[in-house]
C-alpha positions as a Markdown table, in Angstrom:
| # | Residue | x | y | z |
|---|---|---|---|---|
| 1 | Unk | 138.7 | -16.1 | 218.9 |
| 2 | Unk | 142.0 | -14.6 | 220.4 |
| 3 | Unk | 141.0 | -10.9 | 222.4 |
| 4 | Unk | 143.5 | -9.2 | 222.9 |
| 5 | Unk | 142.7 | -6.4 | 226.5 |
| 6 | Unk | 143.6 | -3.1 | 226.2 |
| 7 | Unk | 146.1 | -3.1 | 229.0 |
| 8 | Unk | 147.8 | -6.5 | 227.0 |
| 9 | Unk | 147.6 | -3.7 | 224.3 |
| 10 | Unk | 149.1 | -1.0 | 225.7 |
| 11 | Unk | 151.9 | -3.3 | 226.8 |
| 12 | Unk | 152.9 | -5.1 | 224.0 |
| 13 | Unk | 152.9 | -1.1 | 222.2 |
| 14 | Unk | 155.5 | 0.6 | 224.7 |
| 15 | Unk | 157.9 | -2.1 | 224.2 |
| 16 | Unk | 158.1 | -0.6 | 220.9 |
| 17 | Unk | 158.8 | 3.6 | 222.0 |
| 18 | Unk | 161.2 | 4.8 | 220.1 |
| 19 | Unk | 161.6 | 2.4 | 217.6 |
| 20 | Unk | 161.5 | 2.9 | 213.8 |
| 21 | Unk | 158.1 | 1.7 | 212.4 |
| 22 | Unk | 159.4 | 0.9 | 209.0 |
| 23 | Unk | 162.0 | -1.6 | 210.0 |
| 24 | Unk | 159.0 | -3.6 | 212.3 |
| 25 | Unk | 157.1 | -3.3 | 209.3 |
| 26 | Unk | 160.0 | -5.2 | 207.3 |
| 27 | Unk | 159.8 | -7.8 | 210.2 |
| 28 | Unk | 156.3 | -8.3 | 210.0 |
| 29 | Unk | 156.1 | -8.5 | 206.4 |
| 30 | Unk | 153.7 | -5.2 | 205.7 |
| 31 | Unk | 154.3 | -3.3 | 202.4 |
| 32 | Unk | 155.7 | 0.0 | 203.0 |
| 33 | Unk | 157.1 | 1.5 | 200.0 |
| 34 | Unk | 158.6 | -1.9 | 197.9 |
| 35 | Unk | 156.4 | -2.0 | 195.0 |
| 36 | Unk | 157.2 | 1.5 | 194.2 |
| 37 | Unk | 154.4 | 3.0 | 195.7 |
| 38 | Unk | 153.8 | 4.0 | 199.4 |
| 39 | Unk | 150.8 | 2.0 | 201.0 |
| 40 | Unk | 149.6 | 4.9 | 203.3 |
| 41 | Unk | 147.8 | 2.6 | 205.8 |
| 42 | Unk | 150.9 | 0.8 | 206.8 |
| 43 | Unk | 152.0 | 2.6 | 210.0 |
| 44 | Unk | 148.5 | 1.6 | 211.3 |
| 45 | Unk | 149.0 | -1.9 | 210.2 |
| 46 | Unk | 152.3 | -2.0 | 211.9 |
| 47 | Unk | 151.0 | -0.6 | 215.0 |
| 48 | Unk | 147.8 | -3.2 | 215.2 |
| 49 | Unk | 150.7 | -5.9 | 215.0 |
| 50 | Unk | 152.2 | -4.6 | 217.5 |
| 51 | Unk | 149.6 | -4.5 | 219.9 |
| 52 | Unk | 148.4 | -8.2 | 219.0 |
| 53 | Unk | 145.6 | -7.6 | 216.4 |
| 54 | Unk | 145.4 | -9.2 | 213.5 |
| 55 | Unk | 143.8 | -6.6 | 210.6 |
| 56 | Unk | 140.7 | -5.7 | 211.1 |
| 57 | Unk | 138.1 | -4.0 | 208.8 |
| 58 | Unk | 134.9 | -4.0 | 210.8 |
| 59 | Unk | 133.2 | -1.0 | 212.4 |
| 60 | Unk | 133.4 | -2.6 | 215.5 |
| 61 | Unk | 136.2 | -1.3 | 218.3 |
| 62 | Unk | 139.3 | -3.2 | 217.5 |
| 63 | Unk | 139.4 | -5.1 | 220.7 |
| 64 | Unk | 136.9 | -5.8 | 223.5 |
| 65 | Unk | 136.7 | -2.8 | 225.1 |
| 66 | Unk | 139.1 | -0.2 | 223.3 |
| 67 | Unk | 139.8 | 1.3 | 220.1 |
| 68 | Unk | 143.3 | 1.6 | 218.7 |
| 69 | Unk | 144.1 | 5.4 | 217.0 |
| 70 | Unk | 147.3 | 6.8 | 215.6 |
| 71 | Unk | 147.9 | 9.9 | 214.5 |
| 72 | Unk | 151.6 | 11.6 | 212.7 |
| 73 | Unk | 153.4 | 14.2 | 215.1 |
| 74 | Unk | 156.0 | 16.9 | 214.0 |
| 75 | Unk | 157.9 | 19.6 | 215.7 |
| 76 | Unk | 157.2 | 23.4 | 215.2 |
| 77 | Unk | 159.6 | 26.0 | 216.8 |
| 78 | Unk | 160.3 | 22.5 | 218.9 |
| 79 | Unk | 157.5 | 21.7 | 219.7 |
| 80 | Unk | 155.8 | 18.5 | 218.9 |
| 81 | Unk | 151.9 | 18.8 | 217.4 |
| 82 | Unk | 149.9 | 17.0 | 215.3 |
| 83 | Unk | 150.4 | 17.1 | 211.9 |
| 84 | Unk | 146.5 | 16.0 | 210.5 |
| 85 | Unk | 143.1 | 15.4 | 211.9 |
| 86 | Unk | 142.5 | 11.9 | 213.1 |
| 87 | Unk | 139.6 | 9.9 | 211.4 |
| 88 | Unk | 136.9 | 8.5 | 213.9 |
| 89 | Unk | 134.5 | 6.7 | 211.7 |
| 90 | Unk | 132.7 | 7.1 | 208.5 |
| 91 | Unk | 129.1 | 8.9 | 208.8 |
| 92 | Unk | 126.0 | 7.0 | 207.5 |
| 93 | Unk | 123.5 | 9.4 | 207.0 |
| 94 | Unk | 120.6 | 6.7 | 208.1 |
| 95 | Unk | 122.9 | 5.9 | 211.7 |
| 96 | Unk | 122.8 | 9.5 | 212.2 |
| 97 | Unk | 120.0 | 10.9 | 211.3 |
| 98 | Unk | 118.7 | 8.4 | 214.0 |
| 99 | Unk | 121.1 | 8.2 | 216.8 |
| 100 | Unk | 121.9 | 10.1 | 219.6 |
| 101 | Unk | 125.8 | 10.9 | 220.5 |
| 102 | Unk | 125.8 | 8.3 | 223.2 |
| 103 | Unk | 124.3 | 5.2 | 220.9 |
| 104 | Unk | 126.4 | 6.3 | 217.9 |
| 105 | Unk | 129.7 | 4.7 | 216.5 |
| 106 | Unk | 131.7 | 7.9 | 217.0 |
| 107 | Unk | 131.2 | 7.9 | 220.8 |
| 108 | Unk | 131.8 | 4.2 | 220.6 |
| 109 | Unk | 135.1 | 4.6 | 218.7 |
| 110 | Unk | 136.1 | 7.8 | 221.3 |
| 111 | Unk | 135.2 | 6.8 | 224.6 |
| 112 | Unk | 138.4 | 4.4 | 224.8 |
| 113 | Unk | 141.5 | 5.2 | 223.2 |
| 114 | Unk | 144.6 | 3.4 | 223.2 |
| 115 | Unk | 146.5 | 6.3 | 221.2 |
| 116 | Unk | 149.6 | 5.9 | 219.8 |
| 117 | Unk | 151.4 | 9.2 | 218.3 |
| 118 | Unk | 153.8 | 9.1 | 215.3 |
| 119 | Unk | 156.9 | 10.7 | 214.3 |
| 120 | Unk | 156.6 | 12.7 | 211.4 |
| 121 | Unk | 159.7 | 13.0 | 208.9 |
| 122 | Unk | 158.4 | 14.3 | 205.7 |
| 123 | Unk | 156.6 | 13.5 | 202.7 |
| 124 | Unk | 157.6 | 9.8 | 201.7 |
| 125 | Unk | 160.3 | 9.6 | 204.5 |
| 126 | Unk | 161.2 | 6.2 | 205.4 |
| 127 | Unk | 161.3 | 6.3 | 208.7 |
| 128 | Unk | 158.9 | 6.9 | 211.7 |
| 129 | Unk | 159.5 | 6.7 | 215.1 |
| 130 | Unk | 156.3 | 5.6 | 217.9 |
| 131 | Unk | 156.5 | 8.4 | 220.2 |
| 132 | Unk | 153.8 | 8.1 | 223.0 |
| 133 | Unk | 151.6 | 5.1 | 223.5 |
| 134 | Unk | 148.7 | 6.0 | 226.2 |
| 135 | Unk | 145.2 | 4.7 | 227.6 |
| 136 | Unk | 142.4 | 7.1 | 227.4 |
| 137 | Unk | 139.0 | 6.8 | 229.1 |
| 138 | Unk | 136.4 | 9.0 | 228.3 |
| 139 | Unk | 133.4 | 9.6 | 230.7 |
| 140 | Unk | 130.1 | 10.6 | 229.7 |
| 141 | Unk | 130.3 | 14.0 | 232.1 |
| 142 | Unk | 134.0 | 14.7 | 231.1 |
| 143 | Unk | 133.7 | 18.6 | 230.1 |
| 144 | Unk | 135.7 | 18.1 | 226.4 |
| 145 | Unk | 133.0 | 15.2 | 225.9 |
| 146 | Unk | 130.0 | 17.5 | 226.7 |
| 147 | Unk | 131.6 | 20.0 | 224.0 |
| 148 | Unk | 132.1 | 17.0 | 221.7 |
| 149 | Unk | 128.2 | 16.3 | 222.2 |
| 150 | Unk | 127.3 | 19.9 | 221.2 |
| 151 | Unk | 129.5 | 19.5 | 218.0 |
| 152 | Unk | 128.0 | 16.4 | 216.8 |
| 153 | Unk | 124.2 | 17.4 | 217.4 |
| 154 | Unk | 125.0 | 20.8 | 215.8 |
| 155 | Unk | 126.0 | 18.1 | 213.0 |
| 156 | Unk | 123.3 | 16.0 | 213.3 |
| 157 | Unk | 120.5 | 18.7 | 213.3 |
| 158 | Unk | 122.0 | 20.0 | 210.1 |
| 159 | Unk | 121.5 | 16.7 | 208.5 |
| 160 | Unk | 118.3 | 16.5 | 209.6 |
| 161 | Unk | 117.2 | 19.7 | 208.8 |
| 162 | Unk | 119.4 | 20.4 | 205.4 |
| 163 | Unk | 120.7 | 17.1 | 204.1 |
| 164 | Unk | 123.5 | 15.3 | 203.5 |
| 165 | Unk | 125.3 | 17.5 | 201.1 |
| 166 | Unk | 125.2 | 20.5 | 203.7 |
| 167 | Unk | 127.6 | 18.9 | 205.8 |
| 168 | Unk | 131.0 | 20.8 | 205.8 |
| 169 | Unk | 134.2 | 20.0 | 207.6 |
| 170 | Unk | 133.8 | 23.6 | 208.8 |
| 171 | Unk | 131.7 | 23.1 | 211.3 |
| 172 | Unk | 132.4 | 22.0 | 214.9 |
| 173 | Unk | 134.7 | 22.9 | 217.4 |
| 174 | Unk | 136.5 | 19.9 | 218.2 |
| 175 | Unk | 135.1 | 17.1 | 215.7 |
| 176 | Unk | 134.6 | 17.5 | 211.7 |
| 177 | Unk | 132.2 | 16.0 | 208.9 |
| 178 | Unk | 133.7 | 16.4 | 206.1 |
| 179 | Unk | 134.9 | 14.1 | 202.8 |
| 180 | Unk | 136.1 | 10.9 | 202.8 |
| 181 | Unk | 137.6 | 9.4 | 200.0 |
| 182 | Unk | 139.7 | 9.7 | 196.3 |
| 183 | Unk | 139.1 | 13.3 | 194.2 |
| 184 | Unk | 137.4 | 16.2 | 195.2 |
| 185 | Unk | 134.5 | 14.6 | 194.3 |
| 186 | Unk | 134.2 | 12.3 | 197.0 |
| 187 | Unk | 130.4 | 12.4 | 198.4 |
| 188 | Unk | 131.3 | 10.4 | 201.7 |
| 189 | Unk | 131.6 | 12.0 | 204.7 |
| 190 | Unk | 133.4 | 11.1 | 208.2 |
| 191 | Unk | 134.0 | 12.2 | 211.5 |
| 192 | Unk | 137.2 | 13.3 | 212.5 |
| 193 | Unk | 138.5 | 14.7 | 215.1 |
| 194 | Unk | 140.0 | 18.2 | 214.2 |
| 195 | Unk | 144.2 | 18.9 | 215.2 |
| 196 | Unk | 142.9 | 21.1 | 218.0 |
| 197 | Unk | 141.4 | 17.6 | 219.6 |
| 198 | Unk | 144.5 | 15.7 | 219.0 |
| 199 | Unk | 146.7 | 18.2 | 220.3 |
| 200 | Unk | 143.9 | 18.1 | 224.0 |
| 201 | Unk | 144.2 | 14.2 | 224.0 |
| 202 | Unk | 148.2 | 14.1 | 223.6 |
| 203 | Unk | 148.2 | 16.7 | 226.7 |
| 204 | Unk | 145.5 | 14.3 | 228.5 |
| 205 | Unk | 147.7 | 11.6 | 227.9 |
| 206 | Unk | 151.0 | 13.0 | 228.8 |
């Protein structure tokens, strides 16, 4: 099995700053928009390419020791923040009802990043530019990761103590629980991290 090392990664992504996602996507032969319909995943698709993944649909980190994110950029009064939250990982209620922040998958997914921020033209546009491409490493003591902590045991005591239902994308300060999923039905819930946390690991990374 090929692994592809996060600093292999993180070269084979900057080759690509500034260049428009959809015309790599033509090259590598990922749907964008051709059948009529846009397939919403495929600036993520694009971008593992890039970095020398094939796809990959297990809850393991994407390469040995990292974890590939992306995340759609935009300016405001000219200045460039993130458009959305950033999903971590999906929650199951079992994994966290029993582990702690530092044995659970959305530590494992955060503590390192390669992040990779996207241009952001509009609803539907064609286009999207790959901005910034940077390396994050977490530590354990980092200050924003002790505040992470507190969000996901406030999260994880209310599971405990309320149930699954009660989990709301309300709470936390710089992660979310809330829906994943079609309709506002949807009973799934996921971590993600809220704009606020994007915008702290673009400036970390600049």
């Amino acid at each position: 099995m090929k692994i592809v090392t996060r600093p292999t990664a993180v070269r084979n992504l900057r080759k690509y700053i500034g260049k428009n996602l959809r015309v790599l996507a033509l090259i590598h032969g990922i749907t964008t928009y051709e059948t009529g319909k846009q397939n919403k995943g495929w600036k993520g698709l694009v971008l593992e390419r890039l970095a020398g993944l094939k796809t990959n649909v297990s809850k393991a980190p994407n390469g040995l020791t990292w974890e590939l994110k992306s995340v759609a950029f935009h300016y405001v009064n000219n200045v460039l923040v993130p458009k959305e939250t950033m999903a971590i990982t999906m929650i199951n209620p079992d994994e966290l009802r029993a582990h702690s922040f530092f044995e659970s998958h959305c530590w494992t997914k955060l503590k390192t990043i390669v992040f990779c921020a996207v241009e952001w033209n509009g609803k539907n546009a064609e286009g999207g530019k790959l901005l910034k491409v940077a390396s994050l490493d977490f530590a354990e003591d980092d200050e924003l990761i002790k505040e992470i902590k507190t969000d996901y045991d406030f999260i994880r005591n209310k599971l405990i103590t309320q149930g699954f239902k009660a989990l709301t994308g309300k709470d936390g300060k710089w992660i979310q629980a809330r829906t994943k999923g079609p309709g506002h039905g949807s009973v799934s819930r996921a971590f993600y991290a809220r704009t606020s946390l994007v915008k702290k690991i673009f400036e970390i990374a600049s």
